[in-house]
C-alpha positions as CSV (number, residue, x, y, z in Angstrom):
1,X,10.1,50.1,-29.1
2,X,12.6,52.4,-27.9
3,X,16.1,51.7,-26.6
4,X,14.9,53.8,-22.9
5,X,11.6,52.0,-23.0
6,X,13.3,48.4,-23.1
7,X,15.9,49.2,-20.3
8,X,12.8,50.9,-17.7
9,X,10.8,47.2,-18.6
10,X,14.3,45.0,-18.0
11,X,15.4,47.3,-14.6
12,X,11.5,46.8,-13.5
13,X,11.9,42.9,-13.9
14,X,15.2,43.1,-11.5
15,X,13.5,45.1,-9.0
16,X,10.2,42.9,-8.7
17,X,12.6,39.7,-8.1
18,X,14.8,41.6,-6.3
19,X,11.5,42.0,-4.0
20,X,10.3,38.6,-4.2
21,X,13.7,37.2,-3.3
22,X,13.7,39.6,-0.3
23,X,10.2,39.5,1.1
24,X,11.4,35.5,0.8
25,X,14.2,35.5,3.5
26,X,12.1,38.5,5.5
27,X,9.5,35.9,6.3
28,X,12.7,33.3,7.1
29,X,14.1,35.9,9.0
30,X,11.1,36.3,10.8
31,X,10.5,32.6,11.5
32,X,13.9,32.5,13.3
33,X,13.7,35.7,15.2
34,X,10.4,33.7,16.7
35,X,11.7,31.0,17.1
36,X,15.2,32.2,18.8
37,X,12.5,34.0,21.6
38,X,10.5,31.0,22.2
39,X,13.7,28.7,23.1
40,X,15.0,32.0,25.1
41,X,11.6,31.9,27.1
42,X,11.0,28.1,27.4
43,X,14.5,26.8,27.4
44,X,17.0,29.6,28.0
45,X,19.8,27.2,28.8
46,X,19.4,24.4,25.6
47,X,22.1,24.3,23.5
48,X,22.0,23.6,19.4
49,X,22.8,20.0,18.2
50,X,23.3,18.9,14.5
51,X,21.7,21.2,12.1
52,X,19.8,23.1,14.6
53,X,17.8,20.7,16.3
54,X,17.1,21.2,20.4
55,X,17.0,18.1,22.7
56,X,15.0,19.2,25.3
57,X,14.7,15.5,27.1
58,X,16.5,12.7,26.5
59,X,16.2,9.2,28.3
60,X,18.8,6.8,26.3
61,X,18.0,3.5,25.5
62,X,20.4,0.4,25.8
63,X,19.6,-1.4,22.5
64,X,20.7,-1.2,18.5
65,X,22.0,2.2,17.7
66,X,20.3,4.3,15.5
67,X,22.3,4.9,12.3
68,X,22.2,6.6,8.6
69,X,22.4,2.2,7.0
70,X,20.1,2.7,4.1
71,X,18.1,-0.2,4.8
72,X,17.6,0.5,8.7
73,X,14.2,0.8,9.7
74,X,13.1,2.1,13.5
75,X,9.8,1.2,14.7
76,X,8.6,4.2,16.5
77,X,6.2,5.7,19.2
78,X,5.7,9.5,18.7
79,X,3.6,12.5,19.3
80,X,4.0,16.1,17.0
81,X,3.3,19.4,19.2
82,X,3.1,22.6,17.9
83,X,5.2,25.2,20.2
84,X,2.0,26.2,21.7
85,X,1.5,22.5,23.0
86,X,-0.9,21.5,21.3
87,X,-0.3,18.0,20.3
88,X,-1.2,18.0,16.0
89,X,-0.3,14.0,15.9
90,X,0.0,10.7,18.1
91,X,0.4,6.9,17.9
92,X,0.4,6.8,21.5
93,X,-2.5,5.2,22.4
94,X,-2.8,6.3,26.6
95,X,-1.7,9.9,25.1
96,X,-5.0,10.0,22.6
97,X,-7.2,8.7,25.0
98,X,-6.6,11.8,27.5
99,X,-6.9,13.9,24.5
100,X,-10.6,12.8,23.8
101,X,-8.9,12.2,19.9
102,X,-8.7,7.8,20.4
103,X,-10.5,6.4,17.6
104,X,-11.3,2.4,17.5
105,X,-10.3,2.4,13.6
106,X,-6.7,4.0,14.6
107,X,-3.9,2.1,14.6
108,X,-1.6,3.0,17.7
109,X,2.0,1.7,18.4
110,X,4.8,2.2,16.5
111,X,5.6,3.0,13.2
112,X,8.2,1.3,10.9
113,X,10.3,4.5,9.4
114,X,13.0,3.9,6.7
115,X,15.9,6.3,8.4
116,X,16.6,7.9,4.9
117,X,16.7,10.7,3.6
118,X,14.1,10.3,0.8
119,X,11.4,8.9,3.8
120,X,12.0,11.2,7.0
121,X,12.3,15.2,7.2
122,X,15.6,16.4,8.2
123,X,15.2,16.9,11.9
124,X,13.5,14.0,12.6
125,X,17.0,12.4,11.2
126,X,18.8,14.7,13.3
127,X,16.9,13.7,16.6
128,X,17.5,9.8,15.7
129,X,20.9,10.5,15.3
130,X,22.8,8.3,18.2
131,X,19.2,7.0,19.9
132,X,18.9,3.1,21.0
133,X,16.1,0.9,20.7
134,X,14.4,1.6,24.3
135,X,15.1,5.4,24.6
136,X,12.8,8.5,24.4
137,X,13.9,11.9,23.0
138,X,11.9,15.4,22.7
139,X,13.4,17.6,21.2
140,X,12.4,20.9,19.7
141,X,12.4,21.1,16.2
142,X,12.9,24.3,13.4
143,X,10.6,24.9,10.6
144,X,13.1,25.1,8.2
145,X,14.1,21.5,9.2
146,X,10.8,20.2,9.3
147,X,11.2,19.5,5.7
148,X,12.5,16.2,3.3
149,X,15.4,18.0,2.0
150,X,19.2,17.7,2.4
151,X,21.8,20.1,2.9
152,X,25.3,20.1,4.7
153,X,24.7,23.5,6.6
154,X,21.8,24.6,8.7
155,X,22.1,27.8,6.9
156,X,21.7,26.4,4.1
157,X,18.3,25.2,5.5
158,X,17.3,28.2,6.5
159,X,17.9,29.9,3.4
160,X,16.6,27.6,1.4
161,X,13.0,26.1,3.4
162,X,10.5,26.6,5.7
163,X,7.9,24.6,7.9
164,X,6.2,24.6,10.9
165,X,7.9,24.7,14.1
166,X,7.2,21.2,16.0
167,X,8.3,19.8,19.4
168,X,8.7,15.6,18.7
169,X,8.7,13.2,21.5
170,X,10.2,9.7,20.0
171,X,10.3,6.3,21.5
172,X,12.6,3.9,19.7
173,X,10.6,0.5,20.4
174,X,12.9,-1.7,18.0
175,X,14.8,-1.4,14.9
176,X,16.6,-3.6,12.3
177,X,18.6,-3.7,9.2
178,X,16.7,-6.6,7.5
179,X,13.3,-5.7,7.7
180,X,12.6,-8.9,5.6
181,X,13.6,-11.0,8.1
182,X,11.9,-9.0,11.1
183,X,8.6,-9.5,9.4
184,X,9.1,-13.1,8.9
185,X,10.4,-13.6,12.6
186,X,7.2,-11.6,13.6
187,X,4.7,-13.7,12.0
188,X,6.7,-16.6,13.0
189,X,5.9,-15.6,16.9
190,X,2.6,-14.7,16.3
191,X,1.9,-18.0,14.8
192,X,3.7,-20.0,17.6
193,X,1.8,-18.0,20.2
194,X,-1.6,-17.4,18.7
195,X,-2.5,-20.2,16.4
196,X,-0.3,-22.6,18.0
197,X,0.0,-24.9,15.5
198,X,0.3,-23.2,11.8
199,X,0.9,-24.7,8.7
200,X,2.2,-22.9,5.5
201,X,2.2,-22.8,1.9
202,X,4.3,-20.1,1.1
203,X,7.1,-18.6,2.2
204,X,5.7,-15.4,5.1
205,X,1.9,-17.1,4.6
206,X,0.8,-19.0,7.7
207,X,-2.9,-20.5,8.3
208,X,-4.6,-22.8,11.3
209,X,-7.1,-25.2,9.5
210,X,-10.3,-24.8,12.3
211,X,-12.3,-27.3,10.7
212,X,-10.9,-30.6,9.9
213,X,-14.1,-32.4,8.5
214,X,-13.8,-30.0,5.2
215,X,-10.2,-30.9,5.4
216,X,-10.9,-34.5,5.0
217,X,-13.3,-33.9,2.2
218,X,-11.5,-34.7,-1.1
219,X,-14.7,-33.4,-3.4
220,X,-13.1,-31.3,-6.6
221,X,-15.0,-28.6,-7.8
222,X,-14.7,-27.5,-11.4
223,X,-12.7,-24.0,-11.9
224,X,-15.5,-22.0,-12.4
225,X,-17.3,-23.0,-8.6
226,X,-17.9,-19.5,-6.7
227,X,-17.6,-19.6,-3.2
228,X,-19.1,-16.8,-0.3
229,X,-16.4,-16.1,2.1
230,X,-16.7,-14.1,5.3
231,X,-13.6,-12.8,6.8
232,X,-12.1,-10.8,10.0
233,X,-8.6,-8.7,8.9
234,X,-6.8,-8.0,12.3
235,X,-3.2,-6.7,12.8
236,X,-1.0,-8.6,14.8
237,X,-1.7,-6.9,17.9
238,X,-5.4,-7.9,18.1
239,X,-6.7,-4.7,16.5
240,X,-9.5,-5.4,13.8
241,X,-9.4,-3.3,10.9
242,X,-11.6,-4.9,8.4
243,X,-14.4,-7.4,8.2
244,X,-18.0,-8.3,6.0
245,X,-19.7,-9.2,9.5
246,X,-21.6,-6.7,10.4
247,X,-21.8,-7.8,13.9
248,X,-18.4,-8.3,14.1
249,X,-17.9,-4.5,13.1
250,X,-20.4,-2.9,16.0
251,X,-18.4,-5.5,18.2
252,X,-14.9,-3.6,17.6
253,X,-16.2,-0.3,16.5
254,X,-15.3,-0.2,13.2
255,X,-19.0,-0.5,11.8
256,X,-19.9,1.9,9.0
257,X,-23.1,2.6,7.4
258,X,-22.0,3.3,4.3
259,X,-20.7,-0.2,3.7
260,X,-22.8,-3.0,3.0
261,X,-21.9,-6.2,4.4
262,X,-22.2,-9.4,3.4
263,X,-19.7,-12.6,2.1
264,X,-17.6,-11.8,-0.7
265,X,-17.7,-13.8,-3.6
266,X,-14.8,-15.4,-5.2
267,X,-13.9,-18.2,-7.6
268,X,-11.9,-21.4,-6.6
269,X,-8.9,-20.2,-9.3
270,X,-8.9,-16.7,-8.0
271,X,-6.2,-17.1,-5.2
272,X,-5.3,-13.6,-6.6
273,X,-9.0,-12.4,-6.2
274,X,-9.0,-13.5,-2.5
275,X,-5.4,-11.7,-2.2
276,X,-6.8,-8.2,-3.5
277,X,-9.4,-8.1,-0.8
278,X,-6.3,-6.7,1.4
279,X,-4.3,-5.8,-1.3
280,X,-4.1,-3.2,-4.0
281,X,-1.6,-3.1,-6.9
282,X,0.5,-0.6,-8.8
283,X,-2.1,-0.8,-11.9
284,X,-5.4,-2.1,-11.7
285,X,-7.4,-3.6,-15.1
286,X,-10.9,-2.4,-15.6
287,X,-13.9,-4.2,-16.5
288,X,-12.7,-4.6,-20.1
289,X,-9.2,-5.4,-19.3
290,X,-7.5,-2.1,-19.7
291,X,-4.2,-1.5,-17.3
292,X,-5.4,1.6,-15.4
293,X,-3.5,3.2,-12.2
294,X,-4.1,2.4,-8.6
295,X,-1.6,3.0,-6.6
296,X,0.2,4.3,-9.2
297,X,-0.9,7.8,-10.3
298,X,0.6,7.6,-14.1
299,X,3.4,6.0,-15.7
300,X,5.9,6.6,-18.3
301,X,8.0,4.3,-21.0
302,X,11.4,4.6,-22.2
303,X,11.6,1.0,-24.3
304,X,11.8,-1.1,-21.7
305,X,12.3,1.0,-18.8
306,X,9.1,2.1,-17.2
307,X,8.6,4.6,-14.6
308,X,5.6,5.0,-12.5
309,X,4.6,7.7,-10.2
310,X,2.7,6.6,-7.1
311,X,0.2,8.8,-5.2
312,X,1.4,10.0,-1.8
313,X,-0.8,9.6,0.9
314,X,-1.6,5.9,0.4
315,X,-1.7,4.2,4.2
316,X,-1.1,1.1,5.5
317,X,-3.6,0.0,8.2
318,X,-0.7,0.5,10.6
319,X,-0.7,4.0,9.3
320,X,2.5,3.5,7.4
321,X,2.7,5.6,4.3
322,X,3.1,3.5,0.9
323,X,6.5,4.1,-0.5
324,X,7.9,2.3,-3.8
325,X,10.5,0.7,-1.2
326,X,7.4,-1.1,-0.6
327,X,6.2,-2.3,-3.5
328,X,10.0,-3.3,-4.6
329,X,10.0,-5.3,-1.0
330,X,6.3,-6.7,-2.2
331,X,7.9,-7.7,-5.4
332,X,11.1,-9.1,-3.8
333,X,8.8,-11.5,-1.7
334,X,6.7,-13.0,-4.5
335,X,10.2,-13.8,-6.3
336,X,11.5,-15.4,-3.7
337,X,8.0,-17.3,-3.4
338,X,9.0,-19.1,-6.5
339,X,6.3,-20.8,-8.4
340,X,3.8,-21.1,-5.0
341,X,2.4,-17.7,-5.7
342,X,-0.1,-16.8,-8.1
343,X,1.7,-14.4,-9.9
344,X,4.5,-16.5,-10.7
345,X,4.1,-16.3,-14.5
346,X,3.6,-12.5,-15.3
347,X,6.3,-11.4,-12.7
348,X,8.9,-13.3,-15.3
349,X,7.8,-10.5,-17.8
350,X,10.4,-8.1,-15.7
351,X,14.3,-8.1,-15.2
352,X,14.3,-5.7,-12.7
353,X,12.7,-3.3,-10.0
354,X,14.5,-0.5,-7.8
355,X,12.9,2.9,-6.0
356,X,14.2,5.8,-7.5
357,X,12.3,7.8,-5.1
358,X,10.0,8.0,-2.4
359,X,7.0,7.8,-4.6
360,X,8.9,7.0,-7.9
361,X,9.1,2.7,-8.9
362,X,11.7,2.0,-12.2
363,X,10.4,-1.5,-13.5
364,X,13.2,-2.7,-16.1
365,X,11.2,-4.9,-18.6
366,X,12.5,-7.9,-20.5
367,X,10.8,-6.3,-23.1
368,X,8.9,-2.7,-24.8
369,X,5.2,-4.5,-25.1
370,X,2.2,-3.4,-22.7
371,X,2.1,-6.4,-21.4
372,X,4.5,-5.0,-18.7
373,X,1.4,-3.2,-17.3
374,X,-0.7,-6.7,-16.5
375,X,3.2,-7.8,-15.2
376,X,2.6,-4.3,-12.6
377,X,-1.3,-5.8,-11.6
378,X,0.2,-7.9,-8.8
């Protein structure tokens, strides 16, 4: 090939990036110029704060301050409008029902977020920034910041991502830097003020016995026994989000006819058969026994360092999205359950647990055998 023939092929290549790279910032250019004429229509007067966020509305609140702590959590109310007005997202229950969009499987309230980086985009952060538990803020918010990305300047932001332009309305109901101890000290009320008096056998597990005659019945049944159990799953709040009575479902509006229902069996050893009826795990065995993902989506080993990938999108039935802050809190628990819970024995088959990421969970095993994958099943 020709010397002229390989310099008209390299100068083509630097053109057609040169084009991408420019019909990239045209369409950020762009964004912005819309953007800059909608605040000059709608709110002429509203000055930038932070990175480029626009607080529109702001009715402070006279509790805990907001702040970047790593392990502070805000519980919050919100709803998500695109610039038109049109409201894309809610957990404000009054706010859905005038909408036509309330659903009776819906949780509505607030949300736990973990004010991090890794968990919230960047101008949510920026409208948290110096709020207190019991304020509300709208504020208008810039595509480019609408993102889970972090940079020093909002140029850098601009040059670098882009979103959809939102207007956020947030209501800081509560927040806390131990969120360990917050869910205790909520179960703790709950138990005081709904079931009165509640006994418990582990650590953040608290039942009312109903029925004192089987309680008084000292009959053993051999291991293998299978019992049929009926239950109702309800979040603290009342709301009912699960149950295998069908009546029960039609009662709260949660009745599906895809799902059959009728008692669940279990065995009298499987404690941890009982616990999966709520819970999932990070790998799940099949029918023969094989580890195979769940929540997790794969998973990779480096001797006894073991990296799994969780799938995004998972969902609490508070509407909390999974994280693998949430699975090292789930871990953190059992350990501190000590020999009470179930899983006592195969948690002692790892050293150590810590979110790298969002979605990513390092597990450091005590050692490289596949038995770390039954340790994960928990």
């Amino acid at each position: 090939m020709s010397m002229k023939k390989w310099l008209y092929i390299a100068v083509s290549v630097l053109l057609a990036a040169g084009c991408a790279r420019e019909k990239s910032v045209n369409e950020n250019v762009a964004a912005k110029r819309y953007f800059d004429s909608w605040l000059q229509v709608n709110y002429p007067r509203t000055p930038a704060t932070g990175k480029g966020i626009y607080i529109i509305k702001d009715t402070p609140g006279t509790g805990m301050e907001v702040s970047d702590n790593t392990d502070m959590y805000v519980f919050v109310t919100y709803t998500q409008r695109l610039l038109s007005g049109t409201v894309s997202a809610t957990t404000d229950q009054k706010m859905a029902q005038q909408l036509g969009n309330y659903k009776t499987t819906t949780y509505y309230g607030p949300v736990p977020w973990l004010v991090n980086k890794a968990t919230l985009n960047a101008g949510i952060r920026e409208t948290l920034r110096g709020m207190k538990v019991g304020g509300t803020r709208t504020a208008v918010i810039p595509g480019w910041l609408n993102v889970i990305a972090d940079y020093y300047t909002a140029e850098e932001y601009l040059d670098a991502e882009t979103g959809t332009h939102n207007i956020y309305t947030l209501h800081v109901a509560d927040a806390t830097t131990d969120i360990k101890k917050w869910e205790i000290d909520s179960l703790e009320r709950y138990s005081k003020r709904v079931l009165d008096v509640a006994d418990s056998v582990i650590y953040g597990f608290y039942y009312k016995c109903l029925n004192p005659e089987a309680v008084a019945d000292k009959t053993v049944m051999p291991n293998d026994t299978t019992f049929y159990i009926n239950y109702t799953g309800r979040l603290l709040n009342g709301q009912v989000f699960d149950t295998t009575m069908e009546d029960t479902a039609k009662f709260y509006g949660i009745y599906s006819a895809s799902k059959t229902y009728s008692p669940v069996a279990t065995r009298i050893w499987s404690m941890i058969s009982v616990n999966q009826l709520v819970f999932e795990s990070v790998v799940d065995l099949d029918e023969n026994m094989k580890p195979v993902p769940m929540l997790a989506d794969n998973w990779v080993q480096d001797g006894k360092i073991w990296t799994f990938n969780l799938r995004s999108g998972i969902q609490f039935h508070n509407g909390y999205e999974l994280t693998a802050y949430d699975v090292v809190r789930s871990w953190q628990s059992l350990l501190m359950a000590g020999s009470a819970n179930p899983y006592y024995a195969r948690l002692q088959m790892i050293a150590g647990m810590e979110a790298t990421d969002i979605y990513v969970l390092t597990v450091d095993a005590k050692s490289t055998s596949m038995m770390t994958l039954y340790a994960m099943n928990f």
